[in-house]
Each structure stands twice: as C-alpha cells, then as structure tokens.
C-alpha positions as CSV (number, residue, x, y, z in Angstrom):
1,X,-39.4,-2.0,25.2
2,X,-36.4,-1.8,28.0
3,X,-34.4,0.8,27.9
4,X,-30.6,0.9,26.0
5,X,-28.1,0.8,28.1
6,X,-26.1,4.1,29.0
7,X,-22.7,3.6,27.0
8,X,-19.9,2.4,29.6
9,X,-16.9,4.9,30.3
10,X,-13.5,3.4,30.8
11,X,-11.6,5.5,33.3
12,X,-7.7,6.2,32.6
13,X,-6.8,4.3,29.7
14,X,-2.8,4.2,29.3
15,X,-2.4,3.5,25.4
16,X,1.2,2.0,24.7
17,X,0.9,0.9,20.5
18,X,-0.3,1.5,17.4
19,X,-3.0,-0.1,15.6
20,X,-4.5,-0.4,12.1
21,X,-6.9,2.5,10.9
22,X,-5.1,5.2,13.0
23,X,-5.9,3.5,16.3
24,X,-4.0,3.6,19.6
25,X,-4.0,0.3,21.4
26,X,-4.6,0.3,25.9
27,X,-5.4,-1.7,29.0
28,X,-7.3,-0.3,31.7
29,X,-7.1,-0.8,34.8
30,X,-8.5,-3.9,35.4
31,X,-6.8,-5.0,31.8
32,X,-8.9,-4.7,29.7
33,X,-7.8,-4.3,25.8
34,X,-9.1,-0.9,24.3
35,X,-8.8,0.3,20.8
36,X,-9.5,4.0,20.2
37,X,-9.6,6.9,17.5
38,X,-7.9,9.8,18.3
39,X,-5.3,9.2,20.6
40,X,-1.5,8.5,20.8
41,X,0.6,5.8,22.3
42,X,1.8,7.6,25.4
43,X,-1.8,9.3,25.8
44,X,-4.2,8.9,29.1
45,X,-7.5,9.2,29.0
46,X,-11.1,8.3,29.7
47,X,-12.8,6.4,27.1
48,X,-16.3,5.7,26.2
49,X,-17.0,2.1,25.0
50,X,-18.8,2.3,21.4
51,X,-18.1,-1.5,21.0
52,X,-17.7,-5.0,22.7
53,X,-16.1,-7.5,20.7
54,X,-14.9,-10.8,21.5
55,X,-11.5,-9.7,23.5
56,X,-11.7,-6.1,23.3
57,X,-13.7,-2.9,23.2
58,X,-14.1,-0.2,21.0
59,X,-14.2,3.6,21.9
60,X,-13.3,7.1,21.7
61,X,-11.8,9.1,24.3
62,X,-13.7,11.5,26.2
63,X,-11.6,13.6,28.8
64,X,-7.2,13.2,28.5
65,X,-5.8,13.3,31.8
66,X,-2.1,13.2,30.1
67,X,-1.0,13.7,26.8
68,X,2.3,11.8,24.9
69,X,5.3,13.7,25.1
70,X,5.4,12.3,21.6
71,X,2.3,13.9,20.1
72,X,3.0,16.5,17.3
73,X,1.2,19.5,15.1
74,X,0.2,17.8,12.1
75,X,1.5,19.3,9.0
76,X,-1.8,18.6,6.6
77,X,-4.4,21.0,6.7
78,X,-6.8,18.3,5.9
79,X,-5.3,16.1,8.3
80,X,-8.9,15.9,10.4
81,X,-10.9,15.3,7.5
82,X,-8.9,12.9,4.6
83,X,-8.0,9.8,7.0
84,X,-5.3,8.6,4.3
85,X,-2.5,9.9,6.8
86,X,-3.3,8.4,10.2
87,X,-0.5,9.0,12.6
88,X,0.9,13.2,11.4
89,X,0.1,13.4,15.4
90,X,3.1,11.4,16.4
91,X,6.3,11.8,15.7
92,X,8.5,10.3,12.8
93,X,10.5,8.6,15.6
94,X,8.2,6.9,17.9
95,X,6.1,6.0,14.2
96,X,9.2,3.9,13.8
97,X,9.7,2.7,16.9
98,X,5.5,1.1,17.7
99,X,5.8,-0.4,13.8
100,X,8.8,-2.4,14.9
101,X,7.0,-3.2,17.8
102,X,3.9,-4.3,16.3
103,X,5.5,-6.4,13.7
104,X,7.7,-8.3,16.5
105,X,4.2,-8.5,18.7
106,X,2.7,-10.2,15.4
107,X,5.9,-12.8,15.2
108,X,5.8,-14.0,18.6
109,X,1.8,-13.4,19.1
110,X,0.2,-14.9,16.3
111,X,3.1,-17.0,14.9
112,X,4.6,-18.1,18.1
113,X,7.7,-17.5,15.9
114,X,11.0,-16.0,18.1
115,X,13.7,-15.0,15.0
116,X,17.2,-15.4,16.3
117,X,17.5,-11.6,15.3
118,X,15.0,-9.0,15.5
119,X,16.9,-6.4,13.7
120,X,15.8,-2.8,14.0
121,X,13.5,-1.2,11.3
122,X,14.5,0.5,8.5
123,X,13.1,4.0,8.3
124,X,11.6,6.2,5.4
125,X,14.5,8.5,4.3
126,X,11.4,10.7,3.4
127,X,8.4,11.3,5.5
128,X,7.0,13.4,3.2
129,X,6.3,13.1,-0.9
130,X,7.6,10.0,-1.0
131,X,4.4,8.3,-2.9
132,X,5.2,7.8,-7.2
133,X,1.8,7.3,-7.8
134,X,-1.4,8.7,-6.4
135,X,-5.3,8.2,-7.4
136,X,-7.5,11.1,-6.7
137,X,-11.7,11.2,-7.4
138,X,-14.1,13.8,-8.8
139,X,-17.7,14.4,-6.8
140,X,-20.1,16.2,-7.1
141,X,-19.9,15.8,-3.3
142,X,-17.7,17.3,-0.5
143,X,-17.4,15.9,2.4
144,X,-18.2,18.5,5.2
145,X,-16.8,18.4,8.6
146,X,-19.5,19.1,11.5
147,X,-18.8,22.6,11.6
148,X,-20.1,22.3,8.3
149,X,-23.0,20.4,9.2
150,X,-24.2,22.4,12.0
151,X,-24.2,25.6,9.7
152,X,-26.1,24.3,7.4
153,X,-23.8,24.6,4.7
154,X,-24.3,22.8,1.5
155,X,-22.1,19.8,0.3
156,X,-23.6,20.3,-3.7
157,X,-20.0,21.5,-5.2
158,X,-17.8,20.2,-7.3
159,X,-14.8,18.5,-5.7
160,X,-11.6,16.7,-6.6
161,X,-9.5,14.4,-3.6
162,X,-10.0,12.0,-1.3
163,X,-12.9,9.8,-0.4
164,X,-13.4,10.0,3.1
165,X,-13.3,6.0,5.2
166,X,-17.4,5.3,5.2
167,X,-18.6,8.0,2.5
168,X,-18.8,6.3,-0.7
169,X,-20.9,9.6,-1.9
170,X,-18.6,12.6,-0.8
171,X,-15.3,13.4,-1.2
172,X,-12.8,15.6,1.0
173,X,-11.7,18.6,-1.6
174,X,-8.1,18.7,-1.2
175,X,-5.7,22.0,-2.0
176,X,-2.4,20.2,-0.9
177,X,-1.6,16.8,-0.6
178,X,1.6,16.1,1.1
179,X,2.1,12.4,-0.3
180,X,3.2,13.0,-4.1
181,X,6.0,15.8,-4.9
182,X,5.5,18.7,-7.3
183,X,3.8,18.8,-10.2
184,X,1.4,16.9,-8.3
185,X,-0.7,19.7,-6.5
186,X,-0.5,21.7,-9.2
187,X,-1.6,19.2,-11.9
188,X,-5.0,18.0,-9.5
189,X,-5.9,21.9,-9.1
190,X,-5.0,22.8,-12.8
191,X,-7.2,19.6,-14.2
192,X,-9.8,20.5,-11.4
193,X,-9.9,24.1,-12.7
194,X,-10.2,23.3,-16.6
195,X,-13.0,20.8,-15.7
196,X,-15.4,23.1,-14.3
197,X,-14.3,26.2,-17.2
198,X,-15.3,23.7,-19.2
199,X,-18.7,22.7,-17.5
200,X,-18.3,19.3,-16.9
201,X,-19.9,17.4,-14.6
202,X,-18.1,15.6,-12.1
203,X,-19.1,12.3,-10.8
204,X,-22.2,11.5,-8.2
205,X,-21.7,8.5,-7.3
206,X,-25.2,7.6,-5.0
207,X,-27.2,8.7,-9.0
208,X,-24.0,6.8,-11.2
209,X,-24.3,10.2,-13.5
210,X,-21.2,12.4,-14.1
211,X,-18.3,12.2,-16.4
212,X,-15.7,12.5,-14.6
213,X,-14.6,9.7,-12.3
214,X,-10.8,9.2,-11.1
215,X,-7.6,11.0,-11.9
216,X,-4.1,9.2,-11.4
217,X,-1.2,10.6,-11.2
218,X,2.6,8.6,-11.6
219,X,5.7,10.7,-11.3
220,X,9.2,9.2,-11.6
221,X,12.7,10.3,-10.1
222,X,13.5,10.5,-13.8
223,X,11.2,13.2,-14.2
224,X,8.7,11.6,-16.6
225,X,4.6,12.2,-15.9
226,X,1.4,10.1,-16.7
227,X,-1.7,11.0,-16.3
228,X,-4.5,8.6,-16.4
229,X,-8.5,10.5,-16.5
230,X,-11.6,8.0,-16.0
231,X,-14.5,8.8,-17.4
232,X,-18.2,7.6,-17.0
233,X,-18.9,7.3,-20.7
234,X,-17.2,7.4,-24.1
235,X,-18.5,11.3,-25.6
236,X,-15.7,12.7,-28.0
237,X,-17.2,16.4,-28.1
238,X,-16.3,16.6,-24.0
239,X,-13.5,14.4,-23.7
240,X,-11.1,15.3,-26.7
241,X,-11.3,19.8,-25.8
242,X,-10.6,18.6,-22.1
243,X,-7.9,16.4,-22.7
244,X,-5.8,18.8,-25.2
245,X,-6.5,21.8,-22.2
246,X,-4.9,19.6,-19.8
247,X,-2.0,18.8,-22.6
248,X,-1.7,22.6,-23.0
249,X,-1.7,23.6,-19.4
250,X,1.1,21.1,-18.8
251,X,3.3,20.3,-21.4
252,X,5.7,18.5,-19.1
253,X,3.1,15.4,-18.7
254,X,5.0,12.9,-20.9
255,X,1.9,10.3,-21.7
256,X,-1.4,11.3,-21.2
257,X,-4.3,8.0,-21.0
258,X,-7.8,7.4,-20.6
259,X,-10.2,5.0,-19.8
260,X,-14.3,4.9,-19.7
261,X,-16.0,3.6,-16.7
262,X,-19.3,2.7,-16.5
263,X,-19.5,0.4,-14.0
264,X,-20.5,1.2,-10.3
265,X,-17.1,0.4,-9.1
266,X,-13.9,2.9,-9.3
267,X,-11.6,-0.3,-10.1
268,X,-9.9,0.2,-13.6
269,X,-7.8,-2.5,-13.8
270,X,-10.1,-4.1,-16.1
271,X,-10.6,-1.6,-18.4
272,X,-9.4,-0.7,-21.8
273,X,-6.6,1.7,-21.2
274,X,-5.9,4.6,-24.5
275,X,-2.9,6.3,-24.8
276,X,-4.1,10.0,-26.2
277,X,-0.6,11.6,-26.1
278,X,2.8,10.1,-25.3
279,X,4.7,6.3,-25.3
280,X,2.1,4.9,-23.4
281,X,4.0,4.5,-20.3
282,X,6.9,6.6,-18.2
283,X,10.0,4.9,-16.7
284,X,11.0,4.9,-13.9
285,X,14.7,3.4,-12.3
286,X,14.8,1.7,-9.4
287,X,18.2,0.5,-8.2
288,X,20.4,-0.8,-11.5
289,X,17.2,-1.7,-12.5
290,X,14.9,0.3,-15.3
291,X,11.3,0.0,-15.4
292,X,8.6,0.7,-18.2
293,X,5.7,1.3,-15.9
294,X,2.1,1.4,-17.8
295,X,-1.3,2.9,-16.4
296,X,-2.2,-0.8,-14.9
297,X,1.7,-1.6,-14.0
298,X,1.4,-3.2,-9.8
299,X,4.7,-1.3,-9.3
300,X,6.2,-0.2,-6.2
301,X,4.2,3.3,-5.1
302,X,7.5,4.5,-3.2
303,X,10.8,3.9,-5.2
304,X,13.2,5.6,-3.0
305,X,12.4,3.1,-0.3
306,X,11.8,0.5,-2.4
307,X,15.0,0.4,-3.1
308,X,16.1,-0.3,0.9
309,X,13.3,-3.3,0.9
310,X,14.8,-4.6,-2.3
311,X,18.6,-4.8,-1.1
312,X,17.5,-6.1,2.3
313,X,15.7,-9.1,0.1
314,X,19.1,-9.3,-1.9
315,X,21.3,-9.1,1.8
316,X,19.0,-12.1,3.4
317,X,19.1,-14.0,0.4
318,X,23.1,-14.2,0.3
319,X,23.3,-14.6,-3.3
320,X,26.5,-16.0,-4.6
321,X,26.0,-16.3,-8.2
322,X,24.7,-19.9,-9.1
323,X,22.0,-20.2,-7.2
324,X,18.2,-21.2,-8.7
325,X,15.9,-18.5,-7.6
326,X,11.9,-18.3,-7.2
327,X,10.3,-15.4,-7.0
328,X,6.4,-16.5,-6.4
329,X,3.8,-13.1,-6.8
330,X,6.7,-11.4,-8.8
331,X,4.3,-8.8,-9.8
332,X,5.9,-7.0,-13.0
333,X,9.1,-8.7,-12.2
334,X,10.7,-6.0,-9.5
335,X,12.3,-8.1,-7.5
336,X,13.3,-11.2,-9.9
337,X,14.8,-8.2,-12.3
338,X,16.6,-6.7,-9.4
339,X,18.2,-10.2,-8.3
340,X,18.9,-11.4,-12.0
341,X,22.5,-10.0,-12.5
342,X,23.8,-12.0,-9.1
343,X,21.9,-15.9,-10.0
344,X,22.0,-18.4,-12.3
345,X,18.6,-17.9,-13.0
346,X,15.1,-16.7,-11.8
347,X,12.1,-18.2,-12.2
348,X,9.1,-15.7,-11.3
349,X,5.0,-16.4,-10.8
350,X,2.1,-13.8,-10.7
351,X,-1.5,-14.4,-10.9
352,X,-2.2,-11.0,-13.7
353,X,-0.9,-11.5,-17.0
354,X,-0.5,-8.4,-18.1
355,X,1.9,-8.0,-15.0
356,X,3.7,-10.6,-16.4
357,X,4.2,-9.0,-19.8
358,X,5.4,-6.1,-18.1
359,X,8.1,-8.5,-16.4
360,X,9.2,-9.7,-19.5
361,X,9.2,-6.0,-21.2
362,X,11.2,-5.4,-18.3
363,X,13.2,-8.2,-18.5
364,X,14.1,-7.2,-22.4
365,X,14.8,-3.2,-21.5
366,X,17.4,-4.3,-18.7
367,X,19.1,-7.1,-21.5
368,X,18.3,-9.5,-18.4
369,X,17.9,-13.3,-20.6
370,X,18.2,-15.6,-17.3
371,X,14.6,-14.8,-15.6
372,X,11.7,-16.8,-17.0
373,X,8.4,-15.4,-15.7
374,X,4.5,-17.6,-16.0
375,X,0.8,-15.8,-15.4
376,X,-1.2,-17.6,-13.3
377,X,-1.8,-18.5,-9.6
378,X,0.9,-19.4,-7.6
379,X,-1.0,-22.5,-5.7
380,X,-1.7,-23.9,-9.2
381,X,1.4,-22.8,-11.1
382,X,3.8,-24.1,-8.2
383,X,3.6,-27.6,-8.1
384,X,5.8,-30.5,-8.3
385,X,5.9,-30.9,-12.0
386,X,6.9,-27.5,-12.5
387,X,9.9,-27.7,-10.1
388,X,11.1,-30.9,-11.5
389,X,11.0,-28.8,-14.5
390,X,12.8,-25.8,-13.8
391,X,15.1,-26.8,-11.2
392,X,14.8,-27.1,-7.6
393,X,15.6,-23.8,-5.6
394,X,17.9,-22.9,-3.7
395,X,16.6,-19.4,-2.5
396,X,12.6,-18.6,-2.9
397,X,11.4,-15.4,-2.2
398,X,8.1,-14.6,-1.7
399,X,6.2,-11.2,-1.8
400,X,1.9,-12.3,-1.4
401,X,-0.4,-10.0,-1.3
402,X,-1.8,-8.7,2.3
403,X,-3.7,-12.1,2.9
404,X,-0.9,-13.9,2.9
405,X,0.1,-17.1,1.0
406,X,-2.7,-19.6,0.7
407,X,-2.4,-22.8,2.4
408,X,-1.4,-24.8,-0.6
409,X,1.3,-22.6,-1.2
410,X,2.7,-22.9,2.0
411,X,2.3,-26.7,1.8
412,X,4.3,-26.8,-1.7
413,X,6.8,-24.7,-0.1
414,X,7.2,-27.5,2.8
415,X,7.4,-30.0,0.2
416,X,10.2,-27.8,-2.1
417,X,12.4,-27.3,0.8
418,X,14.3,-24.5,-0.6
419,X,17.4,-24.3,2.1
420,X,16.8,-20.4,2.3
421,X,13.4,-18.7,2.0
422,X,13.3,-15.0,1.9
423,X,9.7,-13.6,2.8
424,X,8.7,-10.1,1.9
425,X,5.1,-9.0,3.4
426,X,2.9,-6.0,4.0
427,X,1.6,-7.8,6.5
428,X,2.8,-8.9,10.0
429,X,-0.2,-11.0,10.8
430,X,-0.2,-13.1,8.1
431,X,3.5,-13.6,7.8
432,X,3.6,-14.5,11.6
433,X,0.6,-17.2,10.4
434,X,2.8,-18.8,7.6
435,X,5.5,-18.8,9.5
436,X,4.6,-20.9,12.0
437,X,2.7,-22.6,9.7
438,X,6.5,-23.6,8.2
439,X,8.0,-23.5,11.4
440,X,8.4,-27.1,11.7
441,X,10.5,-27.7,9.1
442,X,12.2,-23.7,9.2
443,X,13.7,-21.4,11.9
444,X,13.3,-17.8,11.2
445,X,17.0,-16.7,11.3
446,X,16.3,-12.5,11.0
447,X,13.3,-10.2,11.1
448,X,13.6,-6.6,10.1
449,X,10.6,-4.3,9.2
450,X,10.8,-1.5,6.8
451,X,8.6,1.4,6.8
452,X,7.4,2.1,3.2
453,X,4.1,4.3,3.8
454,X,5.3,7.1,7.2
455,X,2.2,8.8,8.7
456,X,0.3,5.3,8.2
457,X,-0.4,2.0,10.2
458,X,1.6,0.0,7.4
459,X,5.0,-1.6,7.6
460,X,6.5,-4.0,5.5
461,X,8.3,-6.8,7.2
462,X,11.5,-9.0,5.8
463,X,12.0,-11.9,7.5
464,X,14.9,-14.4,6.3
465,X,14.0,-18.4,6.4
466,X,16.4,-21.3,6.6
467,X,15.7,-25.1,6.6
468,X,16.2,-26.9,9.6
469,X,18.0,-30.0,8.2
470,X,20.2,-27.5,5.8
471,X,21.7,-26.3,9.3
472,X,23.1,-29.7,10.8
C-alpha cells in the first residue's frame, strides 16, 4: 500500500467574502479559490487543504498572520458549539455589506444578469431576537465539545436545544438562545425542568426510544404564545400531568398543541396536530395585515423584517390599483393579503393545501374578497388555460422556495409576459439562474437584498423585472 499523501498547506490566504455554512471565501497566492471554517473576510492566514474539488479547495486555517479589523467577541456562549449563528465573529456592518456582495456576485456570476440598479441592502433593524418561531429538540444526548472528549466526560444526560451540523444523535444543551425574545428561554428551561421532575425520557434518536422529541415555540408582537410538544408515542398517563404542568408553570401560553411522532424523521408537517388548551392558533399582525398562524402555518419566522421585504415587493411592483396580480408559491397568502387592498385582484398558487386554507382564513379575517387562492403545484396549476381564465397579469410576483422556480415555470412565465415581474428569493444563486434564464425577453430593472436572518449566511434578494417589448 503507498503511503497518503501529507495534507497540503496553503500559505497566506487573504479571505475577502462570505460563504454558505459560516465559511470565509480566499485566493492564494497563485489564485487559487479557498473556502475555510473559522475565519473572517479581512483574515490572513495559513490554511491546510482538507479538500479538492472541482475549482476549489477545502480547509481550515492553521496559523493567522493578520486578523480583520472587523472581527468581533461573539455574544452567545454557545456560539462554538450550536452552528445555527455562523457569523457573531463579524460585525453587524460588514455582515451587511459581504451579503450585498454576494448576492450582486450571484447576479452577474451565475446569471450574467447586470440590473440597471444595484440598490443597497436593507438591514435587520434587530440583530438580536428577531426570530417568531423557533424549534428546539430533546436528547438523551449532549453534544460535548473536545474538552469534553479528552476528559472523558460522559455525553448520557438529558438535553433540550440544538442539534449540532453532522450529529443526528446529540444535541448541544442550550441555557440562552439569543434568536427568540422572552418568554422564550424561560419556557425551554421551565418545560426542560418539568420533564425530567417528572421522569420522562427524552428522545435517543440512534435506539428511536424516548418520549419526548421536539418543542416549538411561536411568539407574536401581539403578545400571543403557542407551544407545540412532539412526542414519540400516544401514552395519556405521561402526556396529559406534563402538559397541564407546563399550562401551570406558564399561564401566559395562549394555545398549547401536540403531536405524536413515531417516525424516524423530526418532520411534523404531516402529522395530526391537537389543540390541548387554547384557539388552536395565535395571531400575529404584520403590516395592515392580520394573520391566524396555526402549528403547521409556512409563515414568515421574522415579522419585523418581514414587513421591509413585503413593502419593497409592494414599492417594485408600482401598484396603481387595477392591476391583475399573481402571486405564484403564496404560501398562506402573506404577500397576495398584503397587496390585496392596492389591486383589482390577486390570484395566488401554493403547492400545500392546508397553506392555502390558511390564505383563505386569512383572506376572511382581513374582509379581503378580491384574492382567489388554488393548492397545487405552480408548474401544473399555471398554465395557459388557467390564465385565459383568470385574466392575464399585469404584475406577477413570485416567492419559490430555495431551489428556485422549475423550468416549466419559468417557461410559462416567458409565454405570460407579465409587463412587470417582481421576484422575491432566499436565494441568489437560483434567482441569478432564472433570471438569465428570462433574460431574453426581460431586463432586470432593480436588485436589492434584504437581510432577514443577521449572524447567518442567508439574505433574501428582491429583484424587480420588466418586459423588454413593454419598454419601447
């Protein structure tokens, strides 16, 4: 057998971006393209290559001959260990300033797209508990940092947080969470606490044993509180004393739900949801615009900046007040409600039906009577017959999920000509891909990025459409 090769170090790495998963983007010397863990845009430093791929390498950094003036104390104790907070090391500021950068990168990059305005991002007016919803899991499992390791200390307790990126089997015990505002710490450690007085077993996931899976947590600006508890199976004499404990430690949780897991995955979308105490569901206001938001609701996880996406989607779109709108992935309806009082009509699309009886619930609470919403998948719910039946229109907007729009979709779109198309996305790379997919036939008039999720590689990009022929 040859010997392995001895792992190649990369001397003085300059990193200049941001990256997904926490990772600073560099060139070396000879230019290179190096992605590595741990460092900041601004950083130096030597870096030993984990991985080739096609066009780049993979490492971590060994030795830092110079470290970003924009590199700051994180504010999370768990910072090292969660992951869900990738970038507390750099400031607020330059966060801002690599997101806009990477979304106009992915534009002119990938899409080959150059917008006639590349307007400046739009930053979080909180950096901190800005999240209305968070999910938290039980273990049986902590996840122990190499400290830990080398100490031989044992990971057999009983844990309530985050799973860590790779470790399906552990979970990283959290005290404070710096995502969700108050009651939330106080309602995970409370539920935690009454959980094991009450000797229940938490969840191991590599044996599928445990009762208790998931806990999520929605808090509105409005002050209203569900709590949603998973649970591995259906047992009355456990379930029923732990839930009423959790009702009388906090009184101030307005609807209180369950669900009962047994499956080997944590998604509970799928599951039959009961409502032990409360409505069923809290509200939450967004805008002028009211929302009954349910244990499965797909509604915007961060309403104070969901407000700044929404009225940037309502600025590009330059409603006047007779215009036919399409809102294709409309989710429960947040944007079609929101854009309902200045159109003749909206006309909105989503692939989960019970999102779209949410939109129309919503639809009902707001007295909105012009938005008509269908359940089903946009490539096969968009088609000619259904325009020719509701109306050609005259703004689309468009909101897909982070793989983008499917090719169909984008070929219906082509065929529609809309004169204005207003495209919302989580993410840059596949918007710059449908844009120049569509780029024939539309010129990207304005891009601006808004920063939903601070401390994260996400960023939400806005980027306002208009038909070629519409501008002769």
């Amino acid at each position: 057998m040859g010997r392995r090769r001895k792992p190649k170090l990369i001397p003085e790495v300059t990193f200049t971006g941001i990256a997904d998963k926490g990772r600073s983007v560099g060139r070396s010397e000879e230019g290179q393209v190096i992605f590595a863990d741990n460092t900041a845009p601004g950083d130096v430093a030597d870096v030993l290559v984990l991985r080739k791929k096609k066009g780049f390498l993979m490492g971590v950094p060994q030795h830092f001959h110079h470290y970003s003036k924009d590199r700051v104390t994180p504010f999370c104790r768990h910072y090292d260990q969660c992951g869900g907070c990738q970038w507390q090391h750099l400031s607020y500021e330059a966060q801002a300033l690599h997101k806009q950068k990477v979304v106009e990168d992915a534009l002119r990059r990938i899409g080959k797209v150059e917008a006639e305005e590349f307007l400046p991002i739009i930053p979080a007016g909180r950096t901190r508990y800005y999240r209305n919803k968070l999910e938290f899991s039980f273990s049986n499992k902590r996840w122990l940092s190499r400290e830990e390791i080398d100490s031989n200390i044992s990971n057999e307790e009983d844990v309530l947080g985050f799973h860590r990126a790779g470790a399906f089997d552990k979970v990283v015990d959290i005290s404070h969470c710096w995502l969700q505002e108050d009651p939330s710490n106080e309602l995970r450690n409370g539920i935690k606490r009454i959980a094991i007085g009450q000797g229940l077993s938490f969840h191991d996931a590599r044996e599928h044993q445990g009762l208790l899976r998931q806990v999520m947590f929605r808090i509105t600006t409005l002050g209203e509180i569900l709590v949603l508890l998973s649970f591995h199976k259906a047992d009355d004499t456990l379930i029923r004393p732990f839930m009423d404990a959790v009702l009388e430690a906090f009184p101030q949780i307005t609807t209180l739900c369950y669900c009962i897991n047994p499956k080997l995955n944590d998604f509970l979308y799928d599951l039959d949801m009961v409502t032990y105490a409360g409505k069923g569901y809290v509200e939450e206001q967004l805008g002028h615009v009211r929302f009954k938001v349910g244990p499965k609701s797909f509604f915007q996880t961060n309403t104070y900046q969901g407000k700044a996406l929404y009225d940037l989607a309502v600025a590009f779109a330059g409603l006047k007040g007779d215009e036919n709108v399409y809102d294709l992935y409309t989710g429960i309806g947040s944007i079609a409600l929101y854009v309902a009082g200045q159109c003749r009509q909206v006309v909105g699309i989503e692939e989960i039906p019970e999102a779209i009886e949410d939109a129309r619930a919503n639809a009902s609470l707001n007295g909105i009577g012009n938005a008509r919403f269908y359940a089903g998948d946009v490539k096969d719910i968009l088609t000619a017959d259904f325009a020719a039946q509701h109306g050609r229109p005259n703004v689309l907007i468009t909101d897909p999920p982070r793989a983008g729009m499917h090719p169909d979709v984008v070929k219906m779109l082509l065929q529609l000509e809309a004169p204005r198309i207003v495209y919302v996305s989580c993410n840059p790379a596949t918007q710059a891909r449908d844009l120049q997919l569509m780029s024939a036939r539309y010129l990207v008039r304005k891009s601006r990025p808004v920063d939903m999720f601070p401390h994260t590689h996400h960023v939400e990009n806005v980027a306002l459409l208009e038909l070629r022929d519409a501008l002769v």
